[in-house]
N, C-alpha and C positions, 0 to 999 in steps of 0.2 A: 921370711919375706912378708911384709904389712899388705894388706889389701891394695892401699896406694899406691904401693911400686910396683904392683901387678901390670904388666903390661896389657893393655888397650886391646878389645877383640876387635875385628873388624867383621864388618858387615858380612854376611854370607850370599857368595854371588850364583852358587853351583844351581839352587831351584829357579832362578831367573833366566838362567841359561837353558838349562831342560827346559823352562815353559817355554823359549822360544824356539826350539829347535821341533820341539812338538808340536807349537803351533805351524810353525814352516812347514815342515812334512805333511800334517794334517791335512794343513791348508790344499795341498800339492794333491795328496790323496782326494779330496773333497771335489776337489775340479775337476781331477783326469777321469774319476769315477761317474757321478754327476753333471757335468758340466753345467754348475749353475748361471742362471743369467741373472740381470737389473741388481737390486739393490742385496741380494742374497749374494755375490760375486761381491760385490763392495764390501760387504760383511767379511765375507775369507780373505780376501784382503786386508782389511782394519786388523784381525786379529793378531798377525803375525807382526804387524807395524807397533800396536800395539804391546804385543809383549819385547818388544826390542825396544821400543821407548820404556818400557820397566828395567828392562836387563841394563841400559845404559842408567839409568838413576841408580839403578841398586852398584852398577861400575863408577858411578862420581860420587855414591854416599860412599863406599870401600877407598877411593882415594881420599875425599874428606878427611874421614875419619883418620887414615894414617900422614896426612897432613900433604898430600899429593896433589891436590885441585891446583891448576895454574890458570891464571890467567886467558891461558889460548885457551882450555878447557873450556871453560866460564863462556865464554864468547862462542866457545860450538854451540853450548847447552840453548843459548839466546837465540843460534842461529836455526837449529833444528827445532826447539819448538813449535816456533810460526809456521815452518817449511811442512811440517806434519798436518799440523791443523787445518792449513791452507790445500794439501792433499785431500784431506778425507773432507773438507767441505765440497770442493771443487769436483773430487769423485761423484762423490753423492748427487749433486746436482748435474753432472752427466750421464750419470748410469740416470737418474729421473726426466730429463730433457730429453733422452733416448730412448725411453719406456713410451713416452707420453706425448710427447711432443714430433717422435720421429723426427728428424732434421733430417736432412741430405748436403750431398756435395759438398763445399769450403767449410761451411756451419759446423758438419760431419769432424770432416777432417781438423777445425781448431779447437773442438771439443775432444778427443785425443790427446793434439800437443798440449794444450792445456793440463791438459791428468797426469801429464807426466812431469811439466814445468816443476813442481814441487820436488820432485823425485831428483833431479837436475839438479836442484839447490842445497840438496843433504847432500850431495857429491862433493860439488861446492863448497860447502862449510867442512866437508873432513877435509878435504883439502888444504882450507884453511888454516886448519886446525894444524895439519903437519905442516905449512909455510908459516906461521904464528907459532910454533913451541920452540919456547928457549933453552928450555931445559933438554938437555940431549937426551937421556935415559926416558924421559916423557917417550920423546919424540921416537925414540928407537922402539917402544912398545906400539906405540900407533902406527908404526910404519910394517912393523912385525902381522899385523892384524889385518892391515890392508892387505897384505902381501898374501899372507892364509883366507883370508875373503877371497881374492882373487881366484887365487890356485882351488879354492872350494869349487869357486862357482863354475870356474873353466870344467874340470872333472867332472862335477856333477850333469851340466850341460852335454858338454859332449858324449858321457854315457848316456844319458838321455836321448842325443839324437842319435847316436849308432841304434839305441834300441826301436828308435822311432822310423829309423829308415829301414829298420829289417822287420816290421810289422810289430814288434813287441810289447809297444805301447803306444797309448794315445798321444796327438798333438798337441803340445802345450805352447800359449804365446809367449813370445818372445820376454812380454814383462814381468814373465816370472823371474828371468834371469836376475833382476834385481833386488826379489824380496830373496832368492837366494843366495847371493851376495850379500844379503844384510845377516842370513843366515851364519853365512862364511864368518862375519866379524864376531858371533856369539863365539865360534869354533875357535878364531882368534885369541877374543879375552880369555878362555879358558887356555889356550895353550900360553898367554900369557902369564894368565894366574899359576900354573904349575911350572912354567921358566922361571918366575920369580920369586 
């Protein structure tokens, strides 16, 4: 067989996935141990965001590459960018506005919903993304992945609060639930990448 007709490697997804899973936990350890505040809590935050914004590029270069990028894909990638960026600036100048500035009352309180609005719109855009794929076999993987995020973060959570109502561990905020939910999808792609 010619060099030529060699079939095509595909990108390797498995060290994108451990970074993020390590930075998740870390992250989790980092807090429950420490409980950092201001711009250091922003920081453990960006890291795990960030390496899932990795894991998902090194997940659309491996579709690329085996000629799987669609359409709906393409349009998450458009949607999540912004949704990220518009996070960690928005964080940022809240955890700093809350450092320095103190605010109270309503101020308090839309500097919050604000920090999370972002977070809302990656929901958003997967969502999309599974009402947007036309391709069924797409769609059945993404739906596979929500489905394993979900069930992740349900377990994870709830062991967590059983352990947290019987003294065994510290209390975590509620918006962890989300970075590990984002965790869950790493858990996903990987159970998708050995389904397929």
């Amino acid at each position: 067989m010619a060099d030529d007709d060699a079939p095509e490697k595909l990108p390797r997804i498995g060290v994108a996935v451990l970074c993020y899973v390590v930075a998740t936990l870390g992250a989790i350890f980092v807090w429950a141990t420490w409980r950092p505040q201001g711009l250091a809590l922003a920081v453990i935050i960006a890291v795990p965001v960030a390496a899932l914004g990795w894991l998902i590029g090194r997940g659309f270069a491996r579709r690329r590459a085996g000629g799987c990028s669609t359409p709906a894909q393409r349009a998450y990638v458009r949607r999540f960018v912004p949704m990220m960026i518009a996070y960690v600036v928005i964080l940022l100048g809240a955890v700093w506005l809350k450092k320095n500035v103190a605010p109270s009352g309503p101020v308090t309180a839309l500097l919050a919903i604000l920090s999370a609005v972002p977070l809302i719109g990656v929901v958003w855009a997967i969502g999309r993304m599974l009402i947007e794929e036309k391709d069924e076999y797409q769609r059945l993987l993404l739906a596979r992945q929500i489905i394993v995020a979900t069930g992740f973060m349900l377990s994870v959570t709830s062991v967590w609060g059983f352990l947290e109502d019987f003294g065994q561990v510290p209390h975590v905020p509620m918006y962890w639930a989300f970075i590990i939910w984002c965790a869950g999808l790493g858990v996903g792609t990987v159970w998708n990448e050995l389904r397929s």
